[in-house]
C-alpha positions in Angstrom: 2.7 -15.9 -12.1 4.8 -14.3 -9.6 4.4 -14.7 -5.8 2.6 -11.1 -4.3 2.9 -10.3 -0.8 1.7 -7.6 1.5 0.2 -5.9 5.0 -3.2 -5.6 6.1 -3.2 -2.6 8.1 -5.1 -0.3 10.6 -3.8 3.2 11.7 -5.8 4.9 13.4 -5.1 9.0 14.4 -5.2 12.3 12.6 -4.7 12.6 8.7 -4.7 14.8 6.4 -4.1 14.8 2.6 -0.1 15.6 1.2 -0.5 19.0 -1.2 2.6 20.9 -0.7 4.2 20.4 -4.1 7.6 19.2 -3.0 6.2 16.9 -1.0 4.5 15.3 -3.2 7.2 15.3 -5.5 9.3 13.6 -3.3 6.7 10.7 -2.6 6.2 9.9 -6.5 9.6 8.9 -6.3 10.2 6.4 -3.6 8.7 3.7 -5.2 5.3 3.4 -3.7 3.3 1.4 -5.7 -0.7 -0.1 -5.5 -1.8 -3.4 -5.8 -4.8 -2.0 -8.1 -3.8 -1.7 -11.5 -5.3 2.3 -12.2 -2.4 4.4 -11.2 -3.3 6.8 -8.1 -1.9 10.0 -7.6 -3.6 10.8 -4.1 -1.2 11.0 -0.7 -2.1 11.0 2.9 -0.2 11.4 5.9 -1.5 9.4 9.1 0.0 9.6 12.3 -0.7 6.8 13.8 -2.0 6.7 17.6 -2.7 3.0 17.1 -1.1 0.7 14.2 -1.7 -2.7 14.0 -1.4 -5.7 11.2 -0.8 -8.7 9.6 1.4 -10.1 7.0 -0.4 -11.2 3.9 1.3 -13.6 1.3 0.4 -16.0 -1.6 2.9 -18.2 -4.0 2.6 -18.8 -7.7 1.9 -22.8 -7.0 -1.2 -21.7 -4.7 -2.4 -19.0 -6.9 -2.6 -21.4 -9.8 -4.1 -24.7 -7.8 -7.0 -21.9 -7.1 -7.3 -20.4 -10.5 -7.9 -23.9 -11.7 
């Protein structure tokens, strides 16, 4: 099992959902990817007022002393 890390974050300020076709073309290809395993296909842009977070990591070792 490989070691997954991550960010817990909050933006908060204006959004709105990505549908101009290049755009979204251009975002399918730098590598975003979720942690959920269904693929998603949905963009948003957030400008961010106020952004805050927190780093979240776990190793293999920890991940398989949990799993039993």
């Amino acid at each position: 099992m490989e070691a997954r890390s991550g960010w817990s974050v909050t933006a908060i300020g204006p959004s709105s959902e990505v549908t101009d076709p290049e755009e979204l073309a251009r975002l399918r290809t730098i590598g975003l990817r979720p942690w959920a395993m269904e693929a998603r296909d949905h963009f948003i842009r957030i400008s961010p007022v106020m952004l805050n977070g927190r780093r979240l990591c776990i190793d293999s070792a920890r991940l398989a002393d949990q799993s039993g």
